[in-house]
C-alpha positions as CSV (number, residue, x, y, z in Angstrom):
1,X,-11.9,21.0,2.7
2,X,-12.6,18.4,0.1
3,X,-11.7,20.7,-3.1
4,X,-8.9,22.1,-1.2
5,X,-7.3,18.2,-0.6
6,X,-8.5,17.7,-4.3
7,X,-5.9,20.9,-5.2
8,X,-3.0,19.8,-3.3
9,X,-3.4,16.2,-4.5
10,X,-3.5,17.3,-8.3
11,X,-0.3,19.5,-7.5
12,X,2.0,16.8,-6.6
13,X,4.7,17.1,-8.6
14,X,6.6,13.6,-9.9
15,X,10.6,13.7,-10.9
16,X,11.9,9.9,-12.6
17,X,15.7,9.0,-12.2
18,X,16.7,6.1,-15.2
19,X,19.6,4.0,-14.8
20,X,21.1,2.8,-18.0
21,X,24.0,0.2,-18.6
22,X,26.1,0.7,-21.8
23,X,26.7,-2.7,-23.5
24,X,28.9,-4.0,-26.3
25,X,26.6,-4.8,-28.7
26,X,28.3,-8.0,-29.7
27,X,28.8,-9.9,-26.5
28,X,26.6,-7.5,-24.2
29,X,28.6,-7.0,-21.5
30,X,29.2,-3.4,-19.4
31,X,31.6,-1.5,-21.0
32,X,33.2,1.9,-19.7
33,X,32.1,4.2,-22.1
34,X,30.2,6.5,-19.4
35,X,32.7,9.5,-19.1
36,X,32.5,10.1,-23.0
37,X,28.8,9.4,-23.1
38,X,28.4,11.9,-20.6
39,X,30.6,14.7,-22.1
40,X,28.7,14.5,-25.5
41,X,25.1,14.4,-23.3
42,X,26.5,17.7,-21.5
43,X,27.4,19.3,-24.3
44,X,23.7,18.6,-25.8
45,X,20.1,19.6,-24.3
46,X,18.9,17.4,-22.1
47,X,15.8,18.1,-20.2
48,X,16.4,17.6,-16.6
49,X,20.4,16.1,-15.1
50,X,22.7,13.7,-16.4
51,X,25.3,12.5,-13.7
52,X,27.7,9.4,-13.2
53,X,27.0,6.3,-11.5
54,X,28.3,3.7,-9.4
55,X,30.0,2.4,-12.6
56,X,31.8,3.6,-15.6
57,X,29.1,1.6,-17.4
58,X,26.4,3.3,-16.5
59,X,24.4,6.6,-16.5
60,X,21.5,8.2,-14.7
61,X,19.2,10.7,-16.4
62,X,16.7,12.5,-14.2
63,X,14.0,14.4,-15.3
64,X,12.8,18.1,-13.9
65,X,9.9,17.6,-11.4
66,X,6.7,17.8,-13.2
67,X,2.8,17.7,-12.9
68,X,1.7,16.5,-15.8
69,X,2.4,13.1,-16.6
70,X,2.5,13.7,-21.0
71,X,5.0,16.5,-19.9
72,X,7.0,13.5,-17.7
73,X,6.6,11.1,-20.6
74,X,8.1,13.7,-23.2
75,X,11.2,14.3,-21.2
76,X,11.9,11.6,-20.4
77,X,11.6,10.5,-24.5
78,X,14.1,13.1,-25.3
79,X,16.5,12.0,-22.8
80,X,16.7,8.7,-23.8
81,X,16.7,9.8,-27.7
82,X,20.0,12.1,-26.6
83,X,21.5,9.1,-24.9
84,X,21.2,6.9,-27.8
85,X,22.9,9.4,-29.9
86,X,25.8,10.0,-27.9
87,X,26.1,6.2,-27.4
88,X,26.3,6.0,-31.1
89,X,27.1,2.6,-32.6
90,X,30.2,2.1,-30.3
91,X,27.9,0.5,-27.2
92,X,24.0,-0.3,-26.6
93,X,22.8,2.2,-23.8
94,X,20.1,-0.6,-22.1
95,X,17.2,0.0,-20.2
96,X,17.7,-3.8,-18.4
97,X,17.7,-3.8,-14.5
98,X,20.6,-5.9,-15.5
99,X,23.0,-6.2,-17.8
100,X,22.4,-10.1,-20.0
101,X,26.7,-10.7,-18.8
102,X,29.1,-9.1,-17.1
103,X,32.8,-8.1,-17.0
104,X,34.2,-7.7,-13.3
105,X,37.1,-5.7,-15.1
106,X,34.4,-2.9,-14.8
107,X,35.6,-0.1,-12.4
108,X,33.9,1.6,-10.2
109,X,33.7,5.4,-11.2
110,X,36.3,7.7,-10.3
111,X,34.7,9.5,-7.2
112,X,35.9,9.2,-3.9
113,X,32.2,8.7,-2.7
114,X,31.6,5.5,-5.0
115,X,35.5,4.2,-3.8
116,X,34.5,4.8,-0.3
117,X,31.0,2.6,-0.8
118,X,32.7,-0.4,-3.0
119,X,35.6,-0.4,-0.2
120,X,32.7,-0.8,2.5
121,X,31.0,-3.1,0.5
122,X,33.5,-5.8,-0.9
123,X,32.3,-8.4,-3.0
124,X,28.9,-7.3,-3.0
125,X,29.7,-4.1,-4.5
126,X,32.0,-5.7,-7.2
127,X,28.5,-7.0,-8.5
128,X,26.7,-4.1,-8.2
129,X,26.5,-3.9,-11.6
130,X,22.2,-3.0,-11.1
131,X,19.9,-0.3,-12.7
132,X,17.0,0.7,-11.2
133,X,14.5,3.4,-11.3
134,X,13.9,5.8,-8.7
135,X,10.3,7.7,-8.8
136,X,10.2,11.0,-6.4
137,X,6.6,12.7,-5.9
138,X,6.3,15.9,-3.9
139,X,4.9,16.1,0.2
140,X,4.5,18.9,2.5
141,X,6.5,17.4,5.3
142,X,8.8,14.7,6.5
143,X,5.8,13.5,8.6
144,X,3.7,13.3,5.6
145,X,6.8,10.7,3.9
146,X,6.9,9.1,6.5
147,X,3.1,8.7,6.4
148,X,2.8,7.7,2.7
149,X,5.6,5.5,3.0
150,X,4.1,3.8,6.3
151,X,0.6,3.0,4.1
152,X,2.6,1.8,0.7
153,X,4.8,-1.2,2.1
154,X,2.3,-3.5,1.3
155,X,1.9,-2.9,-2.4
156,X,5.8,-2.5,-2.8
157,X,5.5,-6.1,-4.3
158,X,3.0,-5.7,-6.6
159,X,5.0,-2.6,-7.7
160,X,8.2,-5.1,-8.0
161,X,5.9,-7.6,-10.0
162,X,4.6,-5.0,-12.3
163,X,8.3,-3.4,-13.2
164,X,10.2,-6.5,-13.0
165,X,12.9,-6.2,-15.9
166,X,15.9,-8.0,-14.9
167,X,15.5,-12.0,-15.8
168,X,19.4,-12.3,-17.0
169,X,22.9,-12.5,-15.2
170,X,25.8,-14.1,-16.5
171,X,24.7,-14.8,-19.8
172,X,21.6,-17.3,-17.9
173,X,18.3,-16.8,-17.2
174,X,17.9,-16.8,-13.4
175,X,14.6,-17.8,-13.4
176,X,13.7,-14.4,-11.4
177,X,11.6,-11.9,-13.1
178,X,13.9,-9.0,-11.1
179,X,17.1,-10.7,-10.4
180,X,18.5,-7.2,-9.3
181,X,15.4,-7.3,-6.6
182,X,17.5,-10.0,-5.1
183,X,20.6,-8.3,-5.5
184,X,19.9,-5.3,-3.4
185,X,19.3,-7.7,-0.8
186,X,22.3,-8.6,0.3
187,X,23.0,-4.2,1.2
188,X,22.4,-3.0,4.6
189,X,19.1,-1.3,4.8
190,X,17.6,-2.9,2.4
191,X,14.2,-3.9,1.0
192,X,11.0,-2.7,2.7
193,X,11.6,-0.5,5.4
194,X,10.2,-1.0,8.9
195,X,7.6,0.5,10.1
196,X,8.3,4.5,12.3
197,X,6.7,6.2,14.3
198,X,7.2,9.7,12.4
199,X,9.8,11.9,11.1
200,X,12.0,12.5,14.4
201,X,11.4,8.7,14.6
202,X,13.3,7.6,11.0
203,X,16.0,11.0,11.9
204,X,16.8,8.9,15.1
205,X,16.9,5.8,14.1
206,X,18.5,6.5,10.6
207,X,21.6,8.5,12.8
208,X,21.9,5.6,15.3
209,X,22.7,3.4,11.4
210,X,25.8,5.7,10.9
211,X,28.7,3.8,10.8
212,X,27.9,0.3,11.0
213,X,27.0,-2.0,8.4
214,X,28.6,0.4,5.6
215,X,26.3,3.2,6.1
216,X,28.3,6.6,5.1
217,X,25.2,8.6,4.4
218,X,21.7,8.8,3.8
219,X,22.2,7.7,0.1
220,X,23.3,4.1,1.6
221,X,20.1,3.9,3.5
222,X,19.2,0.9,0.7
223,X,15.4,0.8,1.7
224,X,13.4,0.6,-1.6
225,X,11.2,3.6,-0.1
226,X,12.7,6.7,1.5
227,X,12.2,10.1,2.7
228,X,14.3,12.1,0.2
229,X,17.6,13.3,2.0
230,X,17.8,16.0,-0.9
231,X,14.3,16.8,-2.2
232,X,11.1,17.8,-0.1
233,X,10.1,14.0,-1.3
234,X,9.5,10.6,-0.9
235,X,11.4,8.6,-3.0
236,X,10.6,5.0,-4.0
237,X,13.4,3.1,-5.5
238,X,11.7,-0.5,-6.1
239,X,11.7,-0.3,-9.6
240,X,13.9,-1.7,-12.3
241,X,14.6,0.5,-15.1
242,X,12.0,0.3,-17.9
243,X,12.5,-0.9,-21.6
244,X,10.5,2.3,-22.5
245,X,9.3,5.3,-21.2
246,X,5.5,4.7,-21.6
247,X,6.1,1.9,-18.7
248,X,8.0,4.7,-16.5
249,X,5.5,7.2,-16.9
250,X,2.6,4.8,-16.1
251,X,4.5,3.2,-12.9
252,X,5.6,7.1,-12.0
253,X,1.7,7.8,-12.2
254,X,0.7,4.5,-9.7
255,X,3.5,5.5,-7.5
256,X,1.8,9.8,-7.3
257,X,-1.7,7.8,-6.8
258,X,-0.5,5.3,-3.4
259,X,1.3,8.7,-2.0
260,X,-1.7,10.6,-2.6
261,X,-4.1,8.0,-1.0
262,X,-2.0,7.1,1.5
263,X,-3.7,9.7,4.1
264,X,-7.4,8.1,3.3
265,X,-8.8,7.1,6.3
266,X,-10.8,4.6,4.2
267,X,-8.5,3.1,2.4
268,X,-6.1,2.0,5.5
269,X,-5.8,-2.0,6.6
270,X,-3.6,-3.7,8.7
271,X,-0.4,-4.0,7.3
272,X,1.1,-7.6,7.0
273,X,3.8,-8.7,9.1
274,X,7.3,-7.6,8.2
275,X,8.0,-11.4,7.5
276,X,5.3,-11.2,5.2
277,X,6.0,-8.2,3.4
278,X,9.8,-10.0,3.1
279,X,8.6,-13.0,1.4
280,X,6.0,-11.1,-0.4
281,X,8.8,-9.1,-1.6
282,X,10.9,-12.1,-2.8
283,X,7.6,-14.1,-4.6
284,X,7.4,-10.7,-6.6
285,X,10.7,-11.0,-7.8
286,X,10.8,-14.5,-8.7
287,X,7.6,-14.7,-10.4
288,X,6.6,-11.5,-11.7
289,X,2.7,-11.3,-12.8
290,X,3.1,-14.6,-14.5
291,X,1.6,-17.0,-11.1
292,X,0.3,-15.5,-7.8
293,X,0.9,-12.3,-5.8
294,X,0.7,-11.9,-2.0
295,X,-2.5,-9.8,-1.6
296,X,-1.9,-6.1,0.5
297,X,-4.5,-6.5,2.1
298,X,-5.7,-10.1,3.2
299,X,-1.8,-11.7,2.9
300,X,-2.9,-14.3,1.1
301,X,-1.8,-15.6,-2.3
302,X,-4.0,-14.9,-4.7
303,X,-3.9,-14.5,-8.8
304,X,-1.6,-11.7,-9.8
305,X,-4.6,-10.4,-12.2
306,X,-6.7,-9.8,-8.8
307,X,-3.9,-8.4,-7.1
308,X,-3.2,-5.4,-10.1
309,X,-7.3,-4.8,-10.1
310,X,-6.8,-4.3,-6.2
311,X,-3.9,-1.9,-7.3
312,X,-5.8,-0.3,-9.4
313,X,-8.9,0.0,-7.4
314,X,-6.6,1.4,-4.5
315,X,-4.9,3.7,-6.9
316,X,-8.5,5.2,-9.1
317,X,-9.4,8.0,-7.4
318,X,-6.2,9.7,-7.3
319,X,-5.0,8.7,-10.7
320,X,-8.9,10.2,-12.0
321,X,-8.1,13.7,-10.6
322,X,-4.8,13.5,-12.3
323,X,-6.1,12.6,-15.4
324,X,-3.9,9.2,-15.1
325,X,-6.7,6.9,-15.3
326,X,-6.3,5.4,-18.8
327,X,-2.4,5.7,-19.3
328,X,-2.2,3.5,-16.1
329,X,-5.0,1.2,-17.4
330,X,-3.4,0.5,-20.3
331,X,-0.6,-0.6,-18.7
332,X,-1.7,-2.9,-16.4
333,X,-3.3,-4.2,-19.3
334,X,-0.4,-4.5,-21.5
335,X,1.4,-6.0,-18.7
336,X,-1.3,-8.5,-18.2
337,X,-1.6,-9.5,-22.0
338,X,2.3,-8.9,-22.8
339,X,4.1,-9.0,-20.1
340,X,6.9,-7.2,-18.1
341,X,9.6,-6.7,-19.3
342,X,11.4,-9.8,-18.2
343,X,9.2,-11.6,-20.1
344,X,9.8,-9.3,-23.0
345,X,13.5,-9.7,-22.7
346,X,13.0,-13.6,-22.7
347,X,10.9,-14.1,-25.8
348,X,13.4,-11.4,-27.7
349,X,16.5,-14.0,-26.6
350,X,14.4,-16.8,-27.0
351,X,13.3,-16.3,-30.7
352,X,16.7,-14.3,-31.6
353,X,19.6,-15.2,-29.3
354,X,21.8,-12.4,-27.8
355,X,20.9,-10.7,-31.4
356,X,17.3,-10.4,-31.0
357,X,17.9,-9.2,-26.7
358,X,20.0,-6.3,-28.5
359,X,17.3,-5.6,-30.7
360,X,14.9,-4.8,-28.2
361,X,17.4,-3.1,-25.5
362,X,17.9,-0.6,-28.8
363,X,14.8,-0.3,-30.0
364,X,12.6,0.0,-27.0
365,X,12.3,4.0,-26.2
């Protein structure tokens, strides 16, 4: 039974979604460069999709679900290196939860899906102008999402803390390590998701949504954890987008590891309360791994180191099998010696002004 659990485990497959912002590299606002990005990356090879998003600032890239995490970590190095080239020297294609300032001349891309949301949405979707990444790892049933997603809200924080890359809006610093954390809190749905019961649960309750508070489909559901309305996945959306693609492979590794251990019987604890998980939520976002992280199990503050060794102690056995283990560890280390990316973004404006922010947003692949 063991090597047979040990099998299924090591098969999960892992697909990444990236949202970029294209910038003027001067002033580093949004511009709408997306449509001609796009045709030059469809006329190229790309592994995996390339599609619109929200904006005609922005693009996703999504990678082909893989098993291997140096595969995962290649592709998604070659998308990025094609989206660089077709951005050419006209715009900056950023890997920044947010973009350092905006332009509300922005418009919203031309599909009658996106019109229908911004319509819903108002003002709040006029400053959607957010980029996140979304990590989707295989299950065997929607009772099994629901299962792994059930046993992960309490480390959705520490996930927030670790990926937090998203310090600037309007040309400030907001003082929040993931400023678009606390944008996606003002949608419907949002945040960490309640707790259900089991698939035909979140089905029922999810249909009883339709229709009120802006929800058109299961693509507004806004939780930062979901059962996957397309893919036989869960997807977890609590990360922003990553300055480079070792950080996304490492985080897309963790998240693989909480599904995977999700079903442990030892490894279950009582879950804080949903007010908890809420603040915990917001502490992540406003201070990173730079002061003190609610701890998943005990609730209590406690030093953010202690809190990633917890992670990582939660997270070993899976990410061994998978042959993860030191990819992930040196990331949390890095991220423990150098920071986030926030951080990152900081120094870079701090030493070099909106210059030295460009340079990293264009060199960091």
């Amino acid at each position: 039974m063991a090597d047979e659990h040990s099998r299924r485990e090591r098969a999960r497959s892992v697909g990444v979604e990236e949202e970029f912002v294209l910038l003027d590299p001067g002033i580093l606002t949004p511009v709408d460069r997306a449509p001609a990005v796009l045709a030059d990356l469809r006329d190229g090879e790309v592994p995996g999709s390339v599609m619109a998003e929200f904006y005609a600032s922005q693009i996703e890239l999504a990678s082909p679900p893989l098993v291997r995490m140096t595969e995962l970590a290649e592709s998604l190095r070659l998308s990025r290196k094609a989206l660089v080239a077709a951005a050419g020297g006209e715009c900056v294609a950023a890997a920044s939860g947010t973009p350092f300032s905006l332009d509300r001349r922005s418009a919203v891309t031309d599909a009658e899906r996106y019109r229908r949301i911004a319509s819903e949405f108002g003002a709040v979707a006029r400053d959607h102008q957010i980029n996140g990444m979304h990590v989707h790892v295989s299950v065997e049933s929607g009772d099994e999402a629901i299962e792994a997603m059930n046993r992960m809200r309490p480390w959705l924080p520490v996930l927030v803390a670790m990926s937090a890359n998203s310090p600037f809006w309007n040309g400030a610093d907001t003082g929040f390590d993931s400023w678009r954390t606390v944008h996606t809190r003002r949608w419907s749905t949002s945040g960490i998701p309640p707790h259900f019961a089991d698939a035909d649960d979140y089905r029922a309750r999810c249909e009883a949504l339709s229709g009120i508070a802006g929800i058109v489909d299961a693509g507004t559901l806004n939780w930062c954890v979901r059962p996957s309305a397309t893919y036989p996945t869960i997807e977890v959306r609590i990360f922003d987008v990553q300055l480079d693609t070792e950080a996304s492979t490492a985080l897309a590794a963790i998240t693989r590891a909480l599904v995977s251990e999700s079903d442990r019987p030892d490894t279950r604890t009582e879950t804080p309360s949903p007010e908890m998980l809420d603040a915990a939520l917001w502490h992540a976002a406003r201070h990173g791994v730079t002061d003190t992280l609610v701890h998943p199990v005990t609730a209590a503050l406690e030093p953010a180191s202690t809190v990633l060794d917890a992670l990582l102690e939660r997270s070993r056995r899976a990410l061994e099998q998978n042959d993860d283990w030191e990819r992930v560890r040196a990331f949390v280390d890095r991220v423990v010696t150098d920071g986030n990316g926030a951080q990152r973004q900081r120094r870079a404006f701090e030493t070099g002004g909106p210059a030295g922010l460009r340079r990293l947003l264009s060199q960091s692949r």
